[in-house]
C-alpha positions as CSV (number, residue, x, y, z in Angstrom):
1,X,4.1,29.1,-1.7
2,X,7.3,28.2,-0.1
3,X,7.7,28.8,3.5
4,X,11.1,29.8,5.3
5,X,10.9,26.7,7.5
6,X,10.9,24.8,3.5
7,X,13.3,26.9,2.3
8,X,15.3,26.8,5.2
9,X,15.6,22.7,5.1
10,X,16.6,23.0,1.2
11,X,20.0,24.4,2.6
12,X,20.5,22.0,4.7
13,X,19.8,19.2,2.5
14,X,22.6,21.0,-0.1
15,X,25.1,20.9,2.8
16,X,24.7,24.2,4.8
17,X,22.0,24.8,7.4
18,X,20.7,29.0,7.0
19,X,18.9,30.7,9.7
20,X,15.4,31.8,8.9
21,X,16.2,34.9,9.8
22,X,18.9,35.1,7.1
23,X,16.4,34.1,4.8
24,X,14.0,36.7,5.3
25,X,16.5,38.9,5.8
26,X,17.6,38.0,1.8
27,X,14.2,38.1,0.8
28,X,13.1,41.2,1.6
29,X,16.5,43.0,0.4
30,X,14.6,42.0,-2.7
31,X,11.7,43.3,-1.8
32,X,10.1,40.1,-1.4
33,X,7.4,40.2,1.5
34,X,5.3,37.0,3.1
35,X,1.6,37.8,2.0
36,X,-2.0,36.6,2.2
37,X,-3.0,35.3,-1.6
38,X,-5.8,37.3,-2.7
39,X,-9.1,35.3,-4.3
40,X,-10.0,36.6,-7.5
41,X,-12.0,35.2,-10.3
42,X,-10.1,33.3,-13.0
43,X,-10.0,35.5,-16.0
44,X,-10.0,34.6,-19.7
45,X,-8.6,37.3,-22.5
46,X,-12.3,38.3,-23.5
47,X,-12.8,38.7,-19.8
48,X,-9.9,41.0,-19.5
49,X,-10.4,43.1,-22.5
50,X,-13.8,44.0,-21.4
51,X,-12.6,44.9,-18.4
52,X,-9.9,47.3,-19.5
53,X,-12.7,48.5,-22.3
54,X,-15.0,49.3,-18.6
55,X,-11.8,51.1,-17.5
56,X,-11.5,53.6,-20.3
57,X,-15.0,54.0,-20.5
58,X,-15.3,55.3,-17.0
59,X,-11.6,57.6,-17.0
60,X,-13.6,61.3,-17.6
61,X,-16.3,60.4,-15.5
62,X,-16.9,63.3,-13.3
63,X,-17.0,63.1,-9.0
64,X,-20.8,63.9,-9.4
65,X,-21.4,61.4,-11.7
66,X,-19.7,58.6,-9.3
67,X,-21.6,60.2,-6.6
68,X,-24.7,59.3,-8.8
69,X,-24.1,55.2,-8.7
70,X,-25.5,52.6,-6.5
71,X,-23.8,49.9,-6.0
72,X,-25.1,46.4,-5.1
73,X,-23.7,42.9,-4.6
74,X,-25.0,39.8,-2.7
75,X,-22.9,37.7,-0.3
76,X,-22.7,34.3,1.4
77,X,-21.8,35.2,4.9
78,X,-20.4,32.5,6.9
79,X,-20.9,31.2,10.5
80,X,-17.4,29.2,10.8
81,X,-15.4,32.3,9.6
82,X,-13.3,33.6,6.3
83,X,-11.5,30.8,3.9
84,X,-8.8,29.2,5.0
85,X,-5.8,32.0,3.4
86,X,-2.7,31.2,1.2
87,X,0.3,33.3,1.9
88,X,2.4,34.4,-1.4
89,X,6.3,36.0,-1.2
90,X,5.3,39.2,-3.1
91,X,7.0,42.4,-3.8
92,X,5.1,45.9,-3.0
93,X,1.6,46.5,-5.4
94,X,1.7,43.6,-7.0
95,X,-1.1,42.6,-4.8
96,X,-3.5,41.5,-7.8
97,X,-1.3,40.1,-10.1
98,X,-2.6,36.5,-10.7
99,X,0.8,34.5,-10.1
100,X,-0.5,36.3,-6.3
101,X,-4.1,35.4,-6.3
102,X,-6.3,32.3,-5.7
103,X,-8.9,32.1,-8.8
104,X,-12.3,31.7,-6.8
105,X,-15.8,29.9,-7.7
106,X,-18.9,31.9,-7.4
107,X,-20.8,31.5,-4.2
108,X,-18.4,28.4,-2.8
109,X,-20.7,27.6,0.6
110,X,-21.6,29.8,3.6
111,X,-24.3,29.8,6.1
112,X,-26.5,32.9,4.6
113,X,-27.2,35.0,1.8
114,X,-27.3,39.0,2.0
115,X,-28.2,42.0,-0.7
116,X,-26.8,45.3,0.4
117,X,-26.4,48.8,-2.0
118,X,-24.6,51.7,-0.8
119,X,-23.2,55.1,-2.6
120,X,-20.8,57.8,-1.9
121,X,-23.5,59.1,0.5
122,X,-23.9,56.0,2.7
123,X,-25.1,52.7,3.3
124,X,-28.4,51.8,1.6
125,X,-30.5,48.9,2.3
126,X,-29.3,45.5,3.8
127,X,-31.3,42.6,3.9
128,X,-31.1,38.7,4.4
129,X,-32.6,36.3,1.5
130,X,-34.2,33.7,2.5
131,X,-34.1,30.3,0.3
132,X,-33.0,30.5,-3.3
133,X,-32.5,33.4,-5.1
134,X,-34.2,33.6,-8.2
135,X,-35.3,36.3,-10.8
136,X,-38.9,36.7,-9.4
137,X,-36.8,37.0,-5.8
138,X,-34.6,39.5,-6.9
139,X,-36.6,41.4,-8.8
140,X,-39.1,41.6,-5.5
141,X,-35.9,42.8,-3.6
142,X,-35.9,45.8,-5.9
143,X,-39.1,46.6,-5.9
144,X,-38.8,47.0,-2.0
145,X,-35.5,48.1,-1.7
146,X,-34.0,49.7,-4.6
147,X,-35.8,52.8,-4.9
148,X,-36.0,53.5,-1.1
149,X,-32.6,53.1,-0.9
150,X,-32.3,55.8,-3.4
151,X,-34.7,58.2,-1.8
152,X,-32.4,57.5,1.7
153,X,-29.8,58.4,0.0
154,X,-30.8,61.2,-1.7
155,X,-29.8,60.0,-5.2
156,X,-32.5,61.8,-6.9
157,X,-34.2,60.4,-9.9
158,X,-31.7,60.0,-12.4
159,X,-28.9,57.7,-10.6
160,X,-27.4,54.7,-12.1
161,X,-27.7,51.4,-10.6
162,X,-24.8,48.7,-10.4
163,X,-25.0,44.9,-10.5
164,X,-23.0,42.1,-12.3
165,X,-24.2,39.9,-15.0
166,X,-26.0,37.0,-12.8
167,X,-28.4,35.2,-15.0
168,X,-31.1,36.7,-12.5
169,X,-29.8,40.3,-12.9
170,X,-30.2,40.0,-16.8
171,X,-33.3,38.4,-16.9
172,X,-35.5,39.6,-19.5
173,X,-37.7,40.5,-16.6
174,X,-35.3,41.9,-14.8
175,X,-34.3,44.3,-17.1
176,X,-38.1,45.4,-18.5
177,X,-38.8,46.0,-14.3
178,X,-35.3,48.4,-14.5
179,X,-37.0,50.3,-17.8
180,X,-40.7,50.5,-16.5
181,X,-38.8,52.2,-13.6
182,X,-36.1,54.7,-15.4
183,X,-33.8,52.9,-14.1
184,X,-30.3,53.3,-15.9
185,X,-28.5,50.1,-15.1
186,X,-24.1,50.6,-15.4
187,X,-23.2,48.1,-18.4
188,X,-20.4,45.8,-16.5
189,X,-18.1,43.5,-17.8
190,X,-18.0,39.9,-16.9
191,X,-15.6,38.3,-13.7
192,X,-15.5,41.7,-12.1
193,X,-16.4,41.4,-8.5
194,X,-13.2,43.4,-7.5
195,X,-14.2,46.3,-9.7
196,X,-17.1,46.7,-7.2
197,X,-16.2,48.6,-4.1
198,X,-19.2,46.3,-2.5
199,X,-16.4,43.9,-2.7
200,X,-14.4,46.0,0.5
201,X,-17.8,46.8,2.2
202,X,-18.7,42.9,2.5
203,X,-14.9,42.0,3.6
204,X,-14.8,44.8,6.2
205,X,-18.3,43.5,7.3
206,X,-17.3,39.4,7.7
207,X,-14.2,40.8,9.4
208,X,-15.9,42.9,12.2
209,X,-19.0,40.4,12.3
210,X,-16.6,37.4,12.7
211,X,-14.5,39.3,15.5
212,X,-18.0,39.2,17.8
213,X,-18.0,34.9,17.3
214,X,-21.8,34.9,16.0
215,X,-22.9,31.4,17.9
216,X,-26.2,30.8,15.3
217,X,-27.7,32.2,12.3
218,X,-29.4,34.6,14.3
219,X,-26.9,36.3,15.4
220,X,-25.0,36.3,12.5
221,X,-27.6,37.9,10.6
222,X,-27.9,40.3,13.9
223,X,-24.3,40.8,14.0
224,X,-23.9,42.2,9.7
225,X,-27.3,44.1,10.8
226,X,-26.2,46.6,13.1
């Protein structure tokens, strides 16, 4: 991005020095606005048609039936704080276009690793993991969590149960524990953390948690706990 203090020495250099408050002045008659670059995973045309092909799946799904999904996502939560951000000039909801995003790697560092499901009733489970997380890991996560967290909240037998496509989650394994169960697992389409609204949960969480300035790993985990 360029800043007003860059922009502003690019008129001087053509002859005539303008104010940065002229600047900003001009760029926002044009509805251009200085704005924190969203991350987003870098998406190929397959990726994107799936996506859409999710979208209009889902467009007559009923408010009971949403009610009926449990989401889940696993997160690297970081002592030091949030990524360092990229501002963008950006006009109003254009907030995801991807000239306005930073494309993201999965799981880029952090301090420790945390599985969390929650519906439109509440927040499920939430749990540190310890070490790596493999298929025999996760799939010992479920069998602890899952269906308690259902039964908290009140999800009933037949709900639906949301997780990306991490080689863990589709494990053959995986998937025969999910049937043995009745489990009905949401089909998802690849690159799609920010179709999860996990996605808001875990960047309200590092937000608040980071405001208290965790000074270990025990607190930190303390800290997303309570």
């Amino acid at each position: 991005m360029v800043t007003l203090d860059e922009l502003q020495r690019s008129t001087a250099q053509v002859g005539e020095s303008v104010h940065r408050t002229t600047i900003s002045r001009a760029l926002h008659k044009v509805g251009l606005y200085g704005r924190v670059a969203r991350r987003k995973p870098s998406l190929t045309e397959n990726h994107k048609k799936s996506r859409l092909q999710f979208a209009t799946s889902h467009v007559g799904d009923t408010a009971n039936m949403r009610k009926k999904v449990l989401w889940s996502d696993e997160t690297k939560m970081e002592l030091s704080g949030q990524n360092a951000k990229r501002y963008v000039w950006r006009k109003t909801n254009t907030t995801h276009h991807s000239e306005h995003t930073i494309p993201t790697v999965k799981y880029g560092g952090g301090s420790i690793m945390l599985w969390a499901g929650f519906s439109s009733a509440g927040t499920g489970k939430l749990l540190r993991v310890d070490g790596k997380m493999d298929g025999a890991k996760y799939r010992a996560i479920l069998e602890e969590n899952l269906l308690e967290s259902a039964k908290d909240l009140r999800l009933g037998r037949r709900f639906t149960f949301q997780q990306d496509n991490d080689p863990k989650h589709k494990a053959r394994a995986t998937m025969e524990w999910f049937k043995t169960k009745h489990i009905h697992v949401l089909k998802w389409p690849s690159q799609s953390p920010d179709l999860n609204p996990m996605e808001n949960l875990w960047q309200d969480l590092k937000t608040a948690v980071h405001k208290r300035c965790p000074s270990n790993l025990t607190e930190l985990e303390l800290f997303s706990k309570e």
